[in-house]
C-alpha positions in Angstrom: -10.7 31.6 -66.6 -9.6 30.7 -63.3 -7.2 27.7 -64.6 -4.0 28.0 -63.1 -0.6 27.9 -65.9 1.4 25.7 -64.1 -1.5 23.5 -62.5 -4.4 21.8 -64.6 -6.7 22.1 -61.7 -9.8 24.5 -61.0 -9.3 26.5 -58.1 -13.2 27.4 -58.0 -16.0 26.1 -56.9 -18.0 23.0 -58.5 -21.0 25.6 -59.6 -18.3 27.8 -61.1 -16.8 24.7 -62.7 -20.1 23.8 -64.2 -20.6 27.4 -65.8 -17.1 27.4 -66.8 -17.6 24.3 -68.3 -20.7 25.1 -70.3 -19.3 28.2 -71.4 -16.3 26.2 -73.3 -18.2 23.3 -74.2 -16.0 21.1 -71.8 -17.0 18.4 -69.3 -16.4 18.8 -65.7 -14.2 15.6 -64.2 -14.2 15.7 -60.5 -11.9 14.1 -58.5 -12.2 12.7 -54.8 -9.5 12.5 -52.9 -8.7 10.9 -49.0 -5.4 10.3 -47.3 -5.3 6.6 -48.0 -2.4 4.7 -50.1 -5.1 4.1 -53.4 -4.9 8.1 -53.6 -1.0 9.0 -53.5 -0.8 6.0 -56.4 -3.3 7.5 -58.2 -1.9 10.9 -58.2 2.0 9.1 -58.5 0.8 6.9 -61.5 -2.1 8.7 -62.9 -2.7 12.2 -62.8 1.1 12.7 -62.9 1.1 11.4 -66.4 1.5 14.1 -69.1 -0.5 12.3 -71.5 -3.5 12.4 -68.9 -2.9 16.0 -68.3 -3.2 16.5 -72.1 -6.4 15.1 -72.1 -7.8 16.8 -69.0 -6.5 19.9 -70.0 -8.5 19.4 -73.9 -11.6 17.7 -72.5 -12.5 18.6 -69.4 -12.7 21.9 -66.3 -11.0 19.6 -63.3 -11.7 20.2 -59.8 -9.7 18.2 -57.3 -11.6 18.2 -53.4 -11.1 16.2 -50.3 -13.3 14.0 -48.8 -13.3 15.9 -45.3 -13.5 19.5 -46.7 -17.0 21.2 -46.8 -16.8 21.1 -50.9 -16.1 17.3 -50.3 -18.9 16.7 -47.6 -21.7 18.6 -50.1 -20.4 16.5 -53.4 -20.3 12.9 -51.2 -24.2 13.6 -50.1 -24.9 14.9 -53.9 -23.6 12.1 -55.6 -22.7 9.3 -52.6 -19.6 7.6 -53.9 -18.6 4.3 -53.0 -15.4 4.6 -52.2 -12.4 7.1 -52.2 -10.5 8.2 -54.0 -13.0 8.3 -57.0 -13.2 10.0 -60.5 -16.7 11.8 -61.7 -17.6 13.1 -65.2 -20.2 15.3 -65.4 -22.4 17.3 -68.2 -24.6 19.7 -66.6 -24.4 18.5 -63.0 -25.6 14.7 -64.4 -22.6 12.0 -64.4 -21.8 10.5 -67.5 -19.3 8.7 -66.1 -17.8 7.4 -62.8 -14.7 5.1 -62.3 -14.0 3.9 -58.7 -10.8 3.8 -56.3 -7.6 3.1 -58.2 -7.3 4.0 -62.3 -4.8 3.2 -64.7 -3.3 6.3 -67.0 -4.5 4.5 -70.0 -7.9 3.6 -68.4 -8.3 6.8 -67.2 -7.3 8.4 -70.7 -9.6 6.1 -72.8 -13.0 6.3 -70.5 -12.4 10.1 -70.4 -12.1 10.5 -74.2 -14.7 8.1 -75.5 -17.0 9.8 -73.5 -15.9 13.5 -74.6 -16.6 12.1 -78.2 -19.9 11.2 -77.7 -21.2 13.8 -76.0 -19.6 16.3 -79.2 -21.6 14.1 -81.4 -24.4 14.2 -79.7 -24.5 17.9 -79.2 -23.5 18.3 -82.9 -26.4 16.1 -83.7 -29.2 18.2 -81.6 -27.8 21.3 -83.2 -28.4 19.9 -86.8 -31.8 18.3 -86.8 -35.0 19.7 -85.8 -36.2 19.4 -82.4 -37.6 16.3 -81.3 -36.4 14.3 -83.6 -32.9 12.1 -83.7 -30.4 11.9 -86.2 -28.5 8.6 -86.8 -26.3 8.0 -83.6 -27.7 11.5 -81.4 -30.6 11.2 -78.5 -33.4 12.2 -78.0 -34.6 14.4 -74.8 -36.7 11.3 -73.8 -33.9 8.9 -74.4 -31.8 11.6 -71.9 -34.6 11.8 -69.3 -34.2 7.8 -69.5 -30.5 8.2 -69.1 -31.2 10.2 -66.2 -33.3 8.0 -65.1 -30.6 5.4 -65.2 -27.8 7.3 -63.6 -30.3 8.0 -60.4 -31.3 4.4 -60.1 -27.4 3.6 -60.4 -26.4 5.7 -58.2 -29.2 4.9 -55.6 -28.4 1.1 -56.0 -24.0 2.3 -55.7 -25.8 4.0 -51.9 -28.2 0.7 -50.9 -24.8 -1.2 -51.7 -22.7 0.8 -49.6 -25.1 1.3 -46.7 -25.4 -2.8 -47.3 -21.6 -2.8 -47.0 -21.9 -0.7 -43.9 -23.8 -2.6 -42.5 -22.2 -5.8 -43.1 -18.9 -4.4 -42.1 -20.8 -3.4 -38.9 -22.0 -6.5 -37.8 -18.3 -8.2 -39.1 -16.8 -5.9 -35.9 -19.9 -6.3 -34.0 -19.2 -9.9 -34.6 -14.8 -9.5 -33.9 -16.3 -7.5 -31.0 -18.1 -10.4 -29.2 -15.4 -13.2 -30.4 -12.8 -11.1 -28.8 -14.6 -10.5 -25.6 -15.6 -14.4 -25.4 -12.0 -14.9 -25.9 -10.9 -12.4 -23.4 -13.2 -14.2 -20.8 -12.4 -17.6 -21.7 -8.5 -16.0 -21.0 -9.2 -15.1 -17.2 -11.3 -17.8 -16.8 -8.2 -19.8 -17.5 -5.8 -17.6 -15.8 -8.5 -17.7 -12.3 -8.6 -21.3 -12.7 -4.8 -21.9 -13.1 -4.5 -19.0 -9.8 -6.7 -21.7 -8.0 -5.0 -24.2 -8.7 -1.7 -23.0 -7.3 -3.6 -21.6 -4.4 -4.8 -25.8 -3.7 -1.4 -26.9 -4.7 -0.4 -24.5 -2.1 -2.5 -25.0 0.5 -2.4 -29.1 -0.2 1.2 -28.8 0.4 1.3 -26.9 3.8 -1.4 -29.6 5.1 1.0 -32.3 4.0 4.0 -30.6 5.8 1.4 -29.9 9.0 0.9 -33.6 9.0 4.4 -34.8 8.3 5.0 -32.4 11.2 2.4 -33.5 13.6 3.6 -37.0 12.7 7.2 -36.1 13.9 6.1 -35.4 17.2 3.9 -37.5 17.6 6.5 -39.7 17.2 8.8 -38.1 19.3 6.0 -37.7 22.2 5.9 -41.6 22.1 9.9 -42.2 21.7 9.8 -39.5 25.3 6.9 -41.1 26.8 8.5 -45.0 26.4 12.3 -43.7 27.5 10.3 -41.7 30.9 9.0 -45.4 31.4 12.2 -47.3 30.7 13.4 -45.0 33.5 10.7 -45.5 35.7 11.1 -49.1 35.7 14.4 -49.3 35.9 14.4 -47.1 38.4 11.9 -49.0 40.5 13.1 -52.0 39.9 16.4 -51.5 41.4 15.8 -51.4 45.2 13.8 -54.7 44.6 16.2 -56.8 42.2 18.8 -59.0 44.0 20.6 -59.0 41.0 23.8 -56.9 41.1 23.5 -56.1 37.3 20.4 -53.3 38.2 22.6 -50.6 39.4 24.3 -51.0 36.3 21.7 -50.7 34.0 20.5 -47.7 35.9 23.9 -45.8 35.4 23.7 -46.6 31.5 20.0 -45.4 31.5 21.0 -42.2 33.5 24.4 -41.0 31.8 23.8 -37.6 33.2 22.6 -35.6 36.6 20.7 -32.0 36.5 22.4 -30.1 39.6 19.9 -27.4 40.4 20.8 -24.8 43.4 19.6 -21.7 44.9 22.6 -19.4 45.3 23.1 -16.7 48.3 21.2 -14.0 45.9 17.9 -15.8 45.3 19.0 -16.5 41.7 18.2 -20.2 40.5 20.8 -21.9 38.7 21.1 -25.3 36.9 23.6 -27.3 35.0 23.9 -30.8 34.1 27.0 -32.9 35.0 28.2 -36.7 33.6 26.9 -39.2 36.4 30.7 -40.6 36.9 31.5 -36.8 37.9 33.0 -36.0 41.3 30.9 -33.7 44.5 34.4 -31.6 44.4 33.4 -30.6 40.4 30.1 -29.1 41.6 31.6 -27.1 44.4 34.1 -25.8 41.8 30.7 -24.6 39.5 29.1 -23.1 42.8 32.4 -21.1 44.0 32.6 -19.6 40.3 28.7 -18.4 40.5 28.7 -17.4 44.2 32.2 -16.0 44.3 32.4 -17.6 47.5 35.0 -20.5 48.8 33.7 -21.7 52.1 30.4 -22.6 52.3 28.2 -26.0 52.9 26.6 -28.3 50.9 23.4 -30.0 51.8 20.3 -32.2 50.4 16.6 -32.3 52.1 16.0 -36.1 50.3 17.6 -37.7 50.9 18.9 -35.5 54.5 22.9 -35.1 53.9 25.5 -32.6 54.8 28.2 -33.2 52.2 31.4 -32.8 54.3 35.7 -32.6 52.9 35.3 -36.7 52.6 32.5 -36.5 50.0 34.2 -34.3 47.7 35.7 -37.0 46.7 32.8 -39.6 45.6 31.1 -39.3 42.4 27.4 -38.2 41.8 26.1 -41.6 41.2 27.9 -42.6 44.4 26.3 -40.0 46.6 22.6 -41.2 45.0 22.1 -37.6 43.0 21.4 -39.0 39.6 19.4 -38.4 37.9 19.0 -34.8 39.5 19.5 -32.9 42.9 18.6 -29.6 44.4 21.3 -28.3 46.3 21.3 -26.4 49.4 23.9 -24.1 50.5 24.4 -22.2 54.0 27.5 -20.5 55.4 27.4 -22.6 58.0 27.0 -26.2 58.8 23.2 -27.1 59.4 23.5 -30.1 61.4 25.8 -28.3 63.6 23.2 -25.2 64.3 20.3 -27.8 64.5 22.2 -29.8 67.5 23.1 -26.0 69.0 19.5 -25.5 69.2 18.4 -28.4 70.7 20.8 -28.9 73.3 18.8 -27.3 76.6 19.9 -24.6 78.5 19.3 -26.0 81.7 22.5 -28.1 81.6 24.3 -25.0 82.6 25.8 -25.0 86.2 26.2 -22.8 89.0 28.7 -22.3 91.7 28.4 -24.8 94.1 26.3 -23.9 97.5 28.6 -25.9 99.3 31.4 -23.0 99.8 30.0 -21.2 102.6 26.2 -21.0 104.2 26.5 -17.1 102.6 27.0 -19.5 99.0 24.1 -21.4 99.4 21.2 -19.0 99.2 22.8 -17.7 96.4 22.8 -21.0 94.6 19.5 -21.5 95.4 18.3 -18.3 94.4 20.1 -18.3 91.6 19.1 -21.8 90.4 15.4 -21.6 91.2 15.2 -18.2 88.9 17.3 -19.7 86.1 15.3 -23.2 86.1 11.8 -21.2 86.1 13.1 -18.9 83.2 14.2 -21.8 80.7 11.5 -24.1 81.9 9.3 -23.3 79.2 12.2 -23.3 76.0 13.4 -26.9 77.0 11.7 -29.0 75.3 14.2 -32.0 76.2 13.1 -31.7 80.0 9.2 -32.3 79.5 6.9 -34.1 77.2 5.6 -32.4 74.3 2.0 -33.7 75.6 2.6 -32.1 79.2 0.9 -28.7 79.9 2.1 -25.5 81.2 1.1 -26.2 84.6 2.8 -29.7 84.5 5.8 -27.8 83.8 6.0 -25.4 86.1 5.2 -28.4 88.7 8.2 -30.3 87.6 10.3 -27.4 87.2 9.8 -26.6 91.1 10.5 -30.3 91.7 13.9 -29.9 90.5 14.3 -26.8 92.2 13.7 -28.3 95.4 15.4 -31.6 94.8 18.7 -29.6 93.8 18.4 -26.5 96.4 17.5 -26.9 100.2 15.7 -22.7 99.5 12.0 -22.7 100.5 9.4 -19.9 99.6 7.0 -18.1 101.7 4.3 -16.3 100.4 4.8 -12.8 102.6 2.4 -10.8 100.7 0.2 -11.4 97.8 2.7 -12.5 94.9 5.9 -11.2 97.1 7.9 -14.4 98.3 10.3 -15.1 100.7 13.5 -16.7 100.3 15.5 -18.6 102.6 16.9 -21.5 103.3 17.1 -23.8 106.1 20.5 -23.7 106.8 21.0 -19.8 106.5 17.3 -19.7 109.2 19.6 -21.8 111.7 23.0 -20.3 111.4 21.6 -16.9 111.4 17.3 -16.2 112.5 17.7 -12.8 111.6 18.2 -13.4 108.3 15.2 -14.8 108.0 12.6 -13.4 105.6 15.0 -11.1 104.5 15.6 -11.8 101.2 12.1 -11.1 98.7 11.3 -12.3 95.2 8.2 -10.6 93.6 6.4 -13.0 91.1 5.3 -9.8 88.8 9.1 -9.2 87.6 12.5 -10.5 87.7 13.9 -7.8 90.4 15.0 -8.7 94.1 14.5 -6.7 97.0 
């Protein structure tokens, strides 16, 4: 006997159960068991109840198994139970009785004893009568084989009702499956549309700013464009209008003057000054950049040299609104232009009149000097005239100023002498030479 004192459940196996079973006339009650909440209330309520466990322990061998043990696996194929936890009786390996998921102590107590009674009375009534017939309330093998019969088609109908139920629950989350990938797509759909959306919202609203933008200058472009021409015609329009009022309407138009000047170091510098501002006020902003306190003013256009008595006039006043370039030099231009166009020939000798020794001299001298600077005095000859022109009225002053005469002694070797020097003294005569291919005297 391999039921345990302090437990009422076989520790065997089910064929062992079944022997066991037939040996003391006992039914066999398995019981299915899973890990679901239906299970620990049936143990809690049922099989923990000491009047079950009187009845188990009277009527029946009890063999506990779990659904996922090998024991388990072989009686779920045998017998294919609905549902778990479940509750089989059995005589002989046939159920005679089967109760379903959750049982009641007194359910459980009642279905268990009625059907011990009448399988006793029913195996008392086989052992009494002879065989093949049936005593009042017994069955006959026949009416068994039908029972059989019954308990198959039962059990195959329990199977083609679960595998129905499979199947139903399998196209229910087939069905959940497709509902909650429609739903997922109709989501980002939604989401892609709404991202759209804010992308036009977006993009709507930079084109709106662009335009406002482009609008603004636009605007601005025609607000420069008509102020340029308000200038322009005020600006022509003041030479021309007898009115005195122009000047005045050009000074409110141009409040301001740009002075730009190119300092000593090649740097280009700029800065803008109120029209009513004095000349003296932009020499102070030169002196600070250039570091320098005396140096010269000037303009190209119109042509000025801005001297001590302009420092004193205003910009407007000296005609530099509404902008100048100024010039500066060390020195004064005008000055170094008049120094280079003065001409040299203006400068004078000794006179020849001293002594007849003098006079050759002189006319030496003055014949050389007026043949040299012929050609850098432009004040002397027309621009028109040509070299030989030049040189023709150069030896016209030469002998209009001198009394000296040349003779040609040997190819370009001269003679110098003058009349005065041949008469007072014949031996001099020819003895003074000028040689046209240098500037030396012999």
């Amino acid at each position: 006997v391999k039921i345990m004192e302090e437990d009422i459940y076989f520790s065997g196996t089910l064929e062992e159960a079944q022997r066991q079973a037939q040996d003391s006339k006992k039914l066999v009650t398995v019981i299915l068991q899973g890990g679901s909440e239906e299970t620990f209330r049936l143990h809690a309520e049922t099989l923990e109840n000491s009047e079950v466990k009187k009845v188990l322990q009277s009527t029946s061998i009890t063999l506990l198994l779990d659904d996922d043990s090998t024991a388990g696996e072989s009686f779920k194929k045998t017998y294919s139970p609905s549902t778990i936890p479940c509750i089989y009786v059995l005589l002989n390996g046939f159920p005679v009785a089967a109760m379903q998921g959750f049982v009641g102590p007194e359910e459980f107590k009642s279905k268990l004893e009625s059907t011990y009674s009448t399988i006793q009375q029913t195996s008392a009534a086989s052992n009494t009568q002879p065989e093949g017939t049936a005593a009042s309330g017994g069955l006959t093998p026949e009416e068994i084989e039908a029972h059989k019969q019954r308990i198959k088609e039962k059990l195959k109908q329990l199977r083609d009702k679960k595998s129905k139920q499979e199947e139903e629950d399998e196209l229910a989350r087939e069905k959940k499956r497709r509902e909650d990938g429609k739903l997922m797509l109709e989501t980002q759909q939604r989401l892609k549309e709404a991202k759209e959306q804010r992308e036009r919202e977006i993009e709507a609203k930079k084109k709106e700013e662009d335009r406002k933008y482009q609008e603004r200058l636009r605007e601005q472009i025609r607000i420069e464009k008509l102020e340029r021409q308000q200038k322009s015609a005020s600006g022509s329009s003041a030479p021309s209008a007898p009115q005195p009022t122009s000047p005045t309407t050009t000074k409110k138009t141009d409040s301001s003057c740009m002075i730009r000047v190119r300092l000593f170091s090649g740097e280009l510098a700029s800065q803008s000054f109120p029209a009513n501002e004095k000349l003296a006020a932009v020499r102070e902003w030169i002196a600070s950049l250039t570091g320098k306190i005396k140096f010269v003013m000037s303009t190209n256009y119109p042509a000025k040299v801005f001297n001590a008595s302009d420092m004193s006039k205003t910009l407007s006043e000296l005609g530099l609104v509404p902008s100048a370039n100024i010039i500066l030099s060390e020195t004064d231009p005008s000055a170094a232009m008049q120094a280079t166009s003065a001409p040299k020939s203006s400068t004078s000798f000794p006179s020849s009149s001293t002594s007849s020794g003098g006079s050759w001299w002189s006319s030496v001298s003055n014949f050389v000097w007026n043949f040299l600077a012929a050609p850098s005095a432009p004040s002397q000859t027309s621009d028109d005239s040509t070299p030989s022109q030049q040189y023709s009225n150069n030896d016209q002053r030469q002998s209009s100023t001198s009394p000296a005469s040349t003779r040609v002694v040997d190819g370009n070797i001269h003679g110098l002498s003058s009349s005065s020097s041949s008469q007072d003294d014949p031996k001099k005569k020819d003895k003074y030479y000028w040689n046209g291919n240098s500037t030396q005297f012999s």
